[in-house]
PDB file of N, CA, C and O in Angstrom, chain B, residues numbered from 101:
ATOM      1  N   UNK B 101     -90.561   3.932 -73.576  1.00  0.00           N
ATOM      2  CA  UNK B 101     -90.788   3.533 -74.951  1.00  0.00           C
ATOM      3  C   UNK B 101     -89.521   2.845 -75.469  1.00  0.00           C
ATOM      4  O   UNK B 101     -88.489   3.475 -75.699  1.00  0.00           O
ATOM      5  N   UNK B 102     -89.649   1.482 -75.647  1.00  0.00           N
ATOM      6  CA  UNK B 102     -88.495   1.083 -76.526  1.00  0.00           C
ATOM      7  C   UNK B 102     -88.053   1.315 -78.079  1.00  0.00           C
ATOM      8  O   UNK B 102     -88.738   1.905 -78.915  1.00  0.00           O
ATOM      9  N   UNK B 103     -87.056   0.864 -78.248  1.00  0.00           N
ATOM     10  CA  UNK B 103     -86.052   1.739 -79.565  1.00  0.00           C
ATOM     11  C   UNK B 103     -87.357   1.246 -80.589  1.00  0.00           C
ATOM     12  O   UNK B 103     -88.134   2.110 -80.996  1.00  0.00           O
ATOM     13  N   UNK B 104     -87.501   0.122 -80.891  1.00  0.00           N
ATOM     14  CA  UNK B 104     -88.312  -0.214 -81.989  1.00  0.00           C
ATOM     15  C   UNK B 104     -90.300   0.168 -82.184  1.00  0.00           C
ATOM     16  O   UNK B 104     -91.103  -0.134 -83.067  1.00  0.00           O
ATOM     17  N   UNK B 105     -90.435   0.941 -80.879  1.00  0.00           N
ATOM     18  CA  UNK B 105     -91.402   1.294 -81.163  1.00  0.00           C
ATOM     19  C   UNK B 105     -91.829   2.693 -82.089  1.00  0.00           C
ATOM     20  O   UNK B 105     -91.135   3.703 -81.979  1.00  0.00           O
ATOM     21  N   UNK B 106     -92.736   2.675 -82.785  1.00  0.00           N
ATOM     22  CA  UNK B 106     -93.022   4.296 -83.318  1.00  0.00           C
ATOM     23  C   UNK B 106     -93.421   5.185 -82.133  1.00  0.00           C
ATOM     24  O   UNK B 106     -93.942   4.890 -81.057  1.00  0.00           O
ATOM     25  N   UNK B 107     -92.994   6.449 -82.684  1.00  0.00           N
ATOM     26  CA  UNK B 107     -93.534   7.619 -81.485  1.00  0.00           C
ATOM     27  C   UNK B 107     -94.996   7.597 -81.613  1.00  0.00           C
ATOM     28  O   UNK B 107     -95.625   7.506 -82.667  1.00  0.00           O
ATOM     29  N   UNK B 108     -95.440   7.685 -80.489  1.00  0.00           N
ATOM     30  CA  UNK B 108     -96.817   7.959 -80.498  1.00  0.00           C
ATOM     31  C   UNK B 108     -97.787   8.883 -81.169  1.00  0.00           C
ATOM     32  O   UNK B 108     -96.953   9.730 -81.489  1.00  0.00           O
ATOM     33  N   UNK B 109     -98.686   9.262 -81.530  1.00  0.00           N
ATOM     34  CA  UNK B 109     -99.060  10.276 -82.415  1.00  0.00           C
ATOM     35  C   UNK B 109     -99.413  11.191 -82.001  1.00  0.00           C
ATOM     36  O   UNK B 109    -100.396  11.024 -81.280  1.00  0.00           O
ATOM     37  N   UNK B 110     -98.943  12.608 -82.130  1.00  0.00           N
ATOM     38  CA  UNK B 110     -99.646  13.788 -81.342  1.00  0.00           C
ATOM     39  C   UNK B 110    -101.127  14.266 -81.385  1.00  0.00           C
ATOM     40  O   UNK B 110    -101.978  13.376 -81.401  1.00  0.00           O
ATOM     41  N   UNK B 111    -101.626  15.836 -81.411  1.00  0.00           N
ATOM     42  CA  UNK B 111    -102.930  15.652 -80.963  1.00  0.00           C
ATOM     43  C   UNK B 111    -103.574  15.664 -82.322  1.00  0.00           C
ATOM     44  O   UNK B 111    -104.788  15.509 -82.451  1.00  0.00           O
ATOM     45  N   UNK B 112    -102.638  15.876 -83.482  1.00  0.00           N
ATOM     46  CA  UNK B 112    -103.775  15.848 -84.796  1.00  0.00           C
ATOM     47  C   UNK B 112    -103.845  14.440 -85.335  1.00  0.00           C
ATOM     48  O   UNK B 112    -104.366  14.029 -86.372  1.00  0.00           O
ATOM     49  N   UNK B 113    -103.239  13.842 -84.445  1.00  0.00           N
ATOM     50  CA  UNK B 113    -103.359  12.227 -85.028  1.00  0.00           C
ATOM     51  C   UNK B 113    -102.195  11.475 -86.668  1.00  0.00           C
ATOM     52  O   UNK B 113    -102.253  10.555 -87.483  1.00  0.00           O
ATOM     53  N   UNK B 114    -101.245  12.691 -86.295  1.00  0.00           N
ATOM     54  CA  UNK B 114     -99.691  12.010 -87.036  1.00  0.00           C
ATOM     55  C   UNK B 114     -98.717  11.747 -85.730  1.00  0.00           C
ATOM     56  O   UNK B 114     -98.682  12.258 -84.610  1.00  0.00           O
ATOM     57  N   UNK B 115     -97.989  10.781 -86.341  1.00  0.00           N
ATOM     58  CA  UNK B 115     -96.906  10.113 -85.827  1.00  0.00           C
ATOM     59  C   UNK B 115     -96.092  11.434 -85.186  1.00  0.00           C
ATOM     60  O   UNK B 115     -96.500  12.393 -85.842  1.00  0.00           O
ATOM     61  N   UNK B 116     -95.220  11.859 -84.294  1.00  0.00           N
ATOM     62  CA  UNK B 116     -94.411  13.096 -84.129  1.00  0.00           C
ATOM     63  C   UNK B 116     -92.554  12.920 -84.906  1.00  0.00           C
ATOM     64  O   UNK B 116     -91.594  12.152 -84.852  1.00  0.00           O
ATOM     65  N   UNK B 117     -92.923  14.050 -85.491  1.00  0.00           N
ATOM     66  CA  UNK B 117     -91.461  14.221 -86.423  1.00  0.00           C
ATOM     67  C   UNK B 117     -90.656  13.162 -85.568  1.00  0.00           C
ATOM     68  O   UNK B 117     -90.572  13.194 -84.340  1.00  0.00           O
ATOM     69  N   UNK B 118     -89.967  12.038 -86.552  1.00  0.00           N
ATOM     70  CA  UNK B 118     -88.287  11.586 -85.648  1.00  0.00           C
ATOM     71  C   UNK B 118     -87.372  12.803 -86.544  1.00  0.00           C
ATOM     72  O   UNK B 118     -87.645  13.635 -87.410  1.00  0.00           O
ATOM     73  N   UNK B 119     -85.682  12.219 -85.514  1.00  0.00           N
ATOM     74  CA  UNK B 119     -84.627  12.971 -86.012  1.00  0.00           C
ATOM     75  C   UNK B 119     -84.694  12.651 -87.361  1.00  0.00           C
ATOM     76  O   UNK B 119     -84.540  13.597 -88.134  1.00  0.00           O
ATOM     77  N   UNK B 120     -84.938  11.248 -87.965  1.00  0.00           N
ATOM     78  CA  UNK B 120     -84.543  11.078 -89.457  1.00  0.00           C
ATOM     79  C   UNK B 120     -85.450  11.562 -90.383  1.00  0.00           C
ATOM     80  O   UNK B 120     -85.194  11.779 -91.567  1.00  0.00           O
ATOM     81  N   UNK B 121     -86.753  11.768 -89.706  1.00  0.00           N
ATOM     82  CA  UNK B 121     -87.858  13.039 -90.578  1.00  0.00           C
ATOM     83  C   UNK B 121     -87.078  14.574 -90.713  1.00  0.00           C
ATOM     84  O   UNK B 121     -86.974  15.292 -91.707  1.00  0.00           O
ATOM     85  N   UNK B 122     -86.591  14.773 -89.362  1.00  0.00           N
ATOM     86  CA  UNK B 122     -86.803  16.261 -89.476  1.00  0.00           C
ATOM     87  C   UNK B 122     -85.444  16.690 -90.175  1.00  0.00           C
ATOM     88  O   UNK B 122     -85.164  17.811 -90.600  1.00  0.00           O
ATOM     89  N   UNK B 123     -84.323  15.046 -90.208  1.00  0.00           N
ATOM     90  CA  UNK B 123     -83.033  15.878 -91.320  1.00  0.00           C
ATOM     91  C   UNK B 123     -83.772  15.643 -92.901  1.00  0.00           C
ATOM     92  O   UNK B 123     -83.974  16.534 -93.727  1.00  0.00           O
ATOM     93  N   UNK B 124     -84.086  14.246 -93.040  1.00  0.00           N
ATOM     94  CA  UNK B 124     -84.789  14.679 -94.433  1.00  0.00           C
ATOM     95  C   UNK B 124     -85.383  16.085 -95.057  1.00  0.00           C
ATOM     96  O   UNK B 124     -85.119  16.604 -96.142  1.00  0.00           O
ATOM     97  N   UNK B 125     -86.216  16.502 -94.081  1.00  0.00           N
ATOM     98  CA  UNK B 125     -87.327  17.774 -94.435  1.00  0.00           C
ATOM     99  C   UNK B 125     -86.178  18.669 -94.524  1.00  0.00           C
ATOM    100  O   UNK B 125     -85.932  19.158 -95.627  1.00  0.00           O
ATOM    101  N   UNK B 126     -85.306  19.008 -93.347  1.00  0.00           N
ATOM    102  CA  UNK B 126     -83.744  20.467 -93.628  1.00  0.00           C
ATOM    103  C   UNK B 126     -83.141  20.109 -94.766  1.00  0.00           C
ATOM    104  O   UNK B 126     -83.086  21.092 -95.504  1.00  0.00           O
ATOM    105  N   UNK B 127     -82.779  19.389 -95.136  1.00  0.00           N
ATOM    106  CA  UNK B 127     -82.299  18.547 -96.589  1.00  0.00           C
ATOM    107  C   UNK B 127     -83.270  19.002 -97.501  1.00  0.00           C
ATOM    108  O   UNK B 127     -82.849  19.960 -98.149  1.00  0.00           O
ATOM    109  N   UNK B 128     -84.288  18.699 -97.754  1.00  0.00           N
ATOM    110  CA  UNK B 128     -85.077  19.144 -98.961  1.00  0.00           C
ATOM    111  C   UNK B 128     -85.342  20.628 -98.877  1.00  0.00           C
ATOM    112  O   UNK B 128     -85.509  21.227 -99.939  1.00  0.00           O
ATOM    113  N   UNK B 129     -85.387  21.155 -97.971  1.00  0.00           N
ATOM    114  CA  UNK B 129     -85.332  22.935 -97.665  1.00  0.00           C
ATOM    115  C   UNK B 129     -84.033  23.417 -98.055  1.00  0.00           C
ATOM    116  O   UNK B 129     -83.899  24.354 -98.841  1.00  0.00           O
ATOM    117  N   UNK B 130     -82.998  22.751 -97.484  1.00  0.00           N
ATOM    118  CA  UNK B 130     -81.799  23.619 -97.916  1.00  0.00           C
ATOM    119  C   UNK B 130     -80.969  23.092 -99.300  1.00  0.00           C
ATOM    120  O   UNK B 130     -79.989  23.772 -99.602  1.00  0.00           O
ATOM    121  N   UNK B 131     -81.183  22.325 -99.867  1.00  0.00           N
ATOM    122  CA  UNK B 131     -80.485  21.215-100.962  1.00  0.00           C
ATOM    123  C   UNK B 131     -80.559  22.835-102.069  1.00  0.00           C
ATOM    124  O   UNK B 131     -81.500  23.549-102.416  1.00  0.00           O
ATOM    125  N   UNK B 132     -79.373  22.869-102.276  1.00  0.00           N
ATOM    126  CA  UNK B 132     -79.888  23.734-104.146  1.00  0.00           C
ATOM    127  C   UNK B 132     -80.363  22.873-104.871  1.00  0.00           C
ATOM    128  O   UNK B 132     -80.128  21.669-104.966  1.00  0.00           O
ATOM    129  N   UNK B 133     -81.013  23.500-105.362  1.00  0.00           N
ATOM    130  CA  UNK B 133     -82.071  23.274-106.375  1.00  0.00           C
ATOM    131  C   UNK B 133     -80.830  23.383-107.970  1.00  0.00           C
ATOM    132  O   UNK B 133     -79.929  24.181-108.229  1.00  0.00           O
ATOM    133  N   UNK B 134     -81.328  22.277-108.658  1.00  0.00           N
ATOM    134  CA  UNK B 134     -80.569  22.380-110.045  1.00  0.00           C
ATOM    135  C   UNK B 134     -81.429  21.977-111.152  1.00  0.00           C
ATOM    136  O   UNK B 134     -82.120  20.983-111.373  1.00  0.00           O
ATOM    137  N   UNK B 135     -81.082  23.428-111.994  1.00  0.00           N
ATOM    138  CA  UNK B 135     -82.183  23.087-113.288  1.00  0.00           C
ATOM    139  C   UNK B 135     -81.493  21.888-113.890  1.00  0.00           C
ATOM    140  O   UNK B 135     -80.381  21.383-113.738  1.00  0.00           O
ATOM    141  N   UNK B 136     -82.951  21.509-114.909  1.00  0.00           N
ATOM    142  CA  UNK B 136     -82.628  20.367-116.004  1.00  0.00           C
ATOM    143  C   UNK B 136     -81.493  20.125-116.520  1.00  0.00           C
ATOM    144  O   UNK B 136     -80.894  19.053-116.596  1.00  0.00           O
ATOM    145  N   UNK B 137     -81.095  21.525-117.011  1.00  0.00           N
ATOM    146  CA  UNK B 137     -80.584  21.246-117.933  1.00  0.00           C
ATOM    147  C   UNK B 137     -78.699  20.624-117.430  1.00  0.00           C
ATOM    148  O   UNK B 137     -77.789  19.995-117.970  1.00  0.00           O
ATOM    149  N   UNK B 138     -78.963  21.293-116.115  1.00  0.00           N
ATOM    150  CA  UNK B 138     -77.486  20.798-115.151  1.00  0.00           C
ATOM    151  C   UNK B 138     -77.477  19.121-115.082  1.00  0.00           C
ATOM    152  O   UNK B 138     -76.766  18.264-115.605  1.00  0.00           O
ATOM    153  N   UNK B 139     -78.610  19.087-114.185  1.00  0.00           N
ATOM    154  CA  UNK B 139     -78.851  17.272-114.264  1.00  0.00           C
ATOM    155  C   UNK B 139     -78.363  16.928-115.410  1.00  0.00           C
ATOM    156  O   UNK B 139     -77.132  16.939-115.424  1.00  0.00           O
ATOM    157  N   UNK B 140     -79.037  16.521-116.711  1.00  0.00           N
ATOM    158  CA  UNK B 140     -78.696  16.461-117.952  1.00  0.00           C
ATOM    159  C   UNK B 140     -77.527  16.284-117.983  1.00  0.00           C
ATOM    160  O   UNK B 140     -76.972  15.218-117.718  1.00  0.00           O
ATOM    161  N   UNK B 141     -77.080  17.147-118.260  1.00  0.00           N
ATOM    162  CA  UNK B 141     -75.505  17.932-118.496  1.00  0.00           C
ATOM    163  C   UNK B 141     -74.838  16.953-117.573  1.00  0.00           C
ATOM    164  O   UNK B 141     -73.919  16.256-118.004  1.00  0.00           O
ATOM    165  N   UNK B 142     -75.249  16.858-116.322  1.00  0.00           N
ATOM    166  CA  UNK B 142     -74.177  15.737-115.653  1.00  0.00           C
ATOM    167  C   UNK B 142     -74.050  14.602-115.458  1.00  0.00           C
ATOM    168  O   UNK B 142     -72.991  14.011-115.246  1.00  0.00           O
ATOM    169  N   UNK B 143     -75.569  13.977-115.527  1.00  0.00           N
ATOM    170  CA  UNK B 143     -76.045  12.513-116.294  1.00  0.00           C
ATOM    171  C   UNK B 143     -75.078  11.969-117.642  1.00  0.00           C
ATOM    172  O   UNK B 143     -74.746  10.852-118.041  1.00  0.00           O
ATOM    173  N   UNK B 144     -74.839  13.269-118.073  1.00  0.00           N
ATOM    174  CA  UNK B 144     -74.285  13.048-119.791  1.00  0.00           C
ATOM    175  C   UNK B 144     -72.667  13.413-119.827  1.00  0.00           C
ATOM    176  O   UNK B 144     -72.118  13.337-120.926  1.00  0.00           O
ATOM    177  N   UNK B 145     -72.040  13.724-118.909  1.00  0.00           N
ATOM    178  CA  UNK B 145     -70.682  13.556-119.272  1.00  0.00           C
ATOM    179  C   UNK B 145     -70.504  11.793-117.374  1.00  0.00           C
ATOM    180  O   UNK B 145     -69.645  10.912-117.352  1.00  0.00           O
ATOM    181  N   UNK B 146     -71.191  11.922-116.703  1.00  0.00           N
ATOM    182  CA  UNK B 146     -71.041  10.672-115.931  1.00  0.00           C
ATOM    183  C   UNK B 146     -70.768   9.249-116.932  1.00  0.00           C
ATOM    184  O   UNK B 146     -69.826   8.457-116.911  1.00  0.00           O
ATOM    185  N   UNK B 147     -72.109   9.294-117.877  1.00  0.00           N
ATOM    186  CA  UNK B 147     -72.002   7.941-118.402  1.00  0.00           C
ATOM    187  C   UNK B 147     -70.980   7.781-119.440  1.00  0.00           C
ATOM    188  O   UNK B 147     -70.613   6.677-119.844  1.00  0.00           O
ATOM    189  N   UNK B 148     -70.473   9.034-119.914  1.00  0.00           N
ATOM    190  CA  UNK B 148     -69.354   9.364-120.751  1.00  0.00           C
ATOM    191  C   UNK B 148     -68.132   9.176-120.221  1.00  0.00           C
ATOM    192  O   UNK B 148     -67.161   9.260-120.973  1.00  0.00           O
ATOM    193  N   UNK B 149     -67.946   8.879-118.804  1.00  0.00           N
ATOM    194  CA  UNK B 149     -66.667   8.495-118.088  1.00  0.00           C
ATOM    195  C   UNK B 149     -66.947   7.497-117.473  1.00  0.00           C
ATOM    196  O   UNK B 149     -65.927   7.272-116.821  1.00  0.00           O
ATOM    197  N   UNK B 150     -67.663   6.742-117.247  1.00  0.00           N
ATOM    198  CA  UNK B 150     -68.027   5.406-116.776  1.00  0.00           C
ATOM    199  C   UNK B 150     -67.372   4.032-117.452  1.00  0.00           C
ATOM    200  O   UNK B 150     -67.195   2.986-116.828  1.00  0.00           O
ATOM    201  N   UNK B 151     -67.001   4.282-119.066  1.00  0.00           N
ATOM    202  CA  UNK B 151     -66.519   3.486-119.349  1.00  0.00           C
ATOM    203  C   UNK B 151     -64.856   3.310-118.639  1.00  0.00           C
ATOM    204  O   UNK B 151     -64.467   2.351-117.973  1.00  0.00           O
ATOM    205  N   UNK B 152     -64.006   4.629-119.043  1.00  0.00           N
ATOM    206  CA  UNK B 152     -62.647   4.646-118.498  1.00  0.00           C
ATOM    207  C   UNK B 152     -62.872   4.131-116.697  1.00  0.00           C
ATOM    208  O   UNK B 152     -61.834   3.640-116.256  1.00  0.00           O
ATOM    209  N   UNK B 153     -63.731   4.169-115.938  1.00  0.00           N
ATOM    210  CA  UNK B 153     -63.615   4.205-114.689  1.00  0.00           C
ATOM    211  C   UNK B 153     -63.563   2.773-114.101  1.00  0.00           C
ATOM    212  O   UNK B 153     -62.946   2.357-113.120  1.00  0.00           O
ATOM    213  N   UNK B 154     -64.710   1.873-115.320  1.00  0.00           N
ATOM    214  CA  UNK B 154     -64.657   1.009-115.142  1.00  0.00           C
ATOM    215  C   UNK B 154     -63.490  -0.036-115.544  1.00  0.00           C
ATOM    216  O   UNK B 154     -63.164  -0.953-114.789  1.00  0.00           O
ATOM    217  N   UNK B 155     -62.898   0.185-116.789  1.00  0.00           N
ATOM    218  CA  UNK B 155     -61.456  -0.072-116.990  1.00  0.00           C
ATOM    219  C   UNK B 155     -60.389  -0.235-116.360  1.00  0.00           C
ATOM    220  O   UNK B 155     -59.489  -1.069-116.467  1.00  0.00           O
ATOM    221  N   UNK B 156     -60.604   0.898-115.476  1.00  0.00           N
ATOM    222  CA  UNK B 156     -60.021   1.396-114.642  1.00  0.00           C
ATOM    223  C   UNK B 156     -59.292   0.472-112.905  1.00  0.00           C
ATOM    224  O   UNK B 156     -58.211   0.215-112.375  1.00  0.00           O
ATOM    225  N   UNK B 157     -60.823   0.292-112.653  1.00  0.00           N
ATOM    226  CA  UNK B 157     -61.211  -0.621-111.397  1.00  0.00           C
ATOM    227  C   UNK B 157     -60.983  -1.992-112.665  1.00  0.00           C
ATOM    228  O   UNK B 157     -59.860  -2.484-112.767  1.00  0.00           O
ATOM    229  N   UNK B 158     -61.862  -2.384-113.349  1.00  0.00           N
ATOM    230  CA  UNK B 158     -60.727  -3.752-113.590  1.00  0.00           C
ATOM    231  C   UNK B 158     -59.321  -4.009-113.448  1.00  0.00           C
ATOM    232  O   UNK B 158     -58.762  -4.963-112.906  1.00  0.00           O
ATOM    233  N   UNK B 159     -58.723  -2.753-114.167  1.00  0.00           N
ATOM    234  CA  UNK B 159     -57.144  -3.145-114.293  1.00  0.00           C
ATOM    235  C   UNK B 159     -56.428  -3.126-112.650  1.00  0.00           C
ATOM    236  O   UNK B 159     -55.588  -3.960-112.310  1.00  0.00           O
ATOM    237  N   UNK B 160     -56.849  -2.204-111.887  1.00  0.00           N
ATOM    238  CA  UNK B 160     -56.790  -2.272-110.714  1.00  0.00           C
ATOM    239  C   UNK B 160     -56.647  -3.522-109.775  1.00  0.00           C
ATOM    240  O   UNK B 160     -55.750  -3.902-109.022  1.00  0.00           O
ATOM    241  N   UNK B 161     -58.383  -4.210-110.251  1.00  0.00           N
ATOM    242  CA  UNK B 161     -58.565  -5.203-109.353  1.00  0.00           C
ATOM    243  C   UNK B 161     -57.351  -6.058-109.687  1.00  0.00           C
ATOM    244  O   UNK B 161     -56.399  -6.166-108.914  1.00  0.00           O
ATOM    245  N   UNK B 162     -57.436  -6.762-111.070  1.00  0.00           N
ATOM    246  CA  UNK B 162     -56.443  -7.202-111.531  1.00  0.00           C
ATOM    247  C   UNK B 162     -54.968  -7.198-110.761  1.00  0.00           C
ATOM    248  O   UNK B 162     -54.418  -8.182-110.264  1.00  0.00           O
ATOM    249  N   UNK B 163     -54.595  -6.167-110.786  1.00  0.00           N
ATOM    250  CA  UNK B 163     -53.563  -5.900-111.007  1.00  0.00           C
ATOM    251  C   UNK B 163     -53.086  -6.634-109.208  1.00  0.00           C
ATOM    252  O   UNK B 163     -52.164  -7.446-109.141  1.00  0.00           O
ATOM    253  N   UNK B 164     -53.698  -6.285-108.183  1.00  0.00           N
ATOM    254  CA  UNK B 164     -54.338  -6.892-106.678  1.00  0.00           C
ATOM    255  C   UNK B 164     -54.747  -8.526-106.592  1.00  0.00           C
ATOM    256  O   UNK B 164     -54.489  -9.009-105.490  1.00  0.00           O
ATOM    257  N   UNK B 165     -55.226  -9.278-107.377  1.00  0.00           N
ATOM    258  CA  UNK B 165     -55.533 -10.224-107.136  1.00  0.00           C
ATOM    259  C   UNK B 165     -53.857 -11.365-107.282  1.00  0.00           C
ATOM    260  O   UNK B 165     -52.787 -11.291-107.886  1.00  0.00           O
ATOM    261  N   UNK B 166     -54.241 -11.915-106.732  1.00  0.00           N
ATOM    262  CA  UNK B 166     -53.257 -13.353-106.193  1.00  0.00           C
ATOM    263  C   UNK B 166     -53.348 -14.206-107.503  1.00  0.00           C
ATOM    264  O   UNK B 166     -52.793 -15.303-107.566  1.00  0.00           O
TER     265      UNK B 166
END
């Protein structure tokens, strides 16, 4: 079987797990789980430092360019 082919399908007639299925699926099994209100909460101080960061990397680039 060459690299670019799909795996063949087993006997219930799906494709058979690849490696990049079966880390996705351990990933969504083992990932903590975070309530709303965390997301939120970190959505909301991110965009709250996004401005300085970006400032930041300008003055930077700046500061690097020729």
């Amino acid at each position: 079987m060459a690299a670019t082919e799909p795996p063949p399908p087993d006997g219930n007639g799906l494709t058979r797990l690849t490696r990049n299925e079966i880390r996705r699926l351990l990933a969504a099994i083992l990932a903590p789980v975070h309530t709303i209100e965390h997301v939120i909460s970190w959505s909301d101080w991110r965009r709250q430092h996004q401005p300085q960061a970006r400032t930041s990397h300008y003055k930077r680039q700046a500061a690097t360019d020729p």
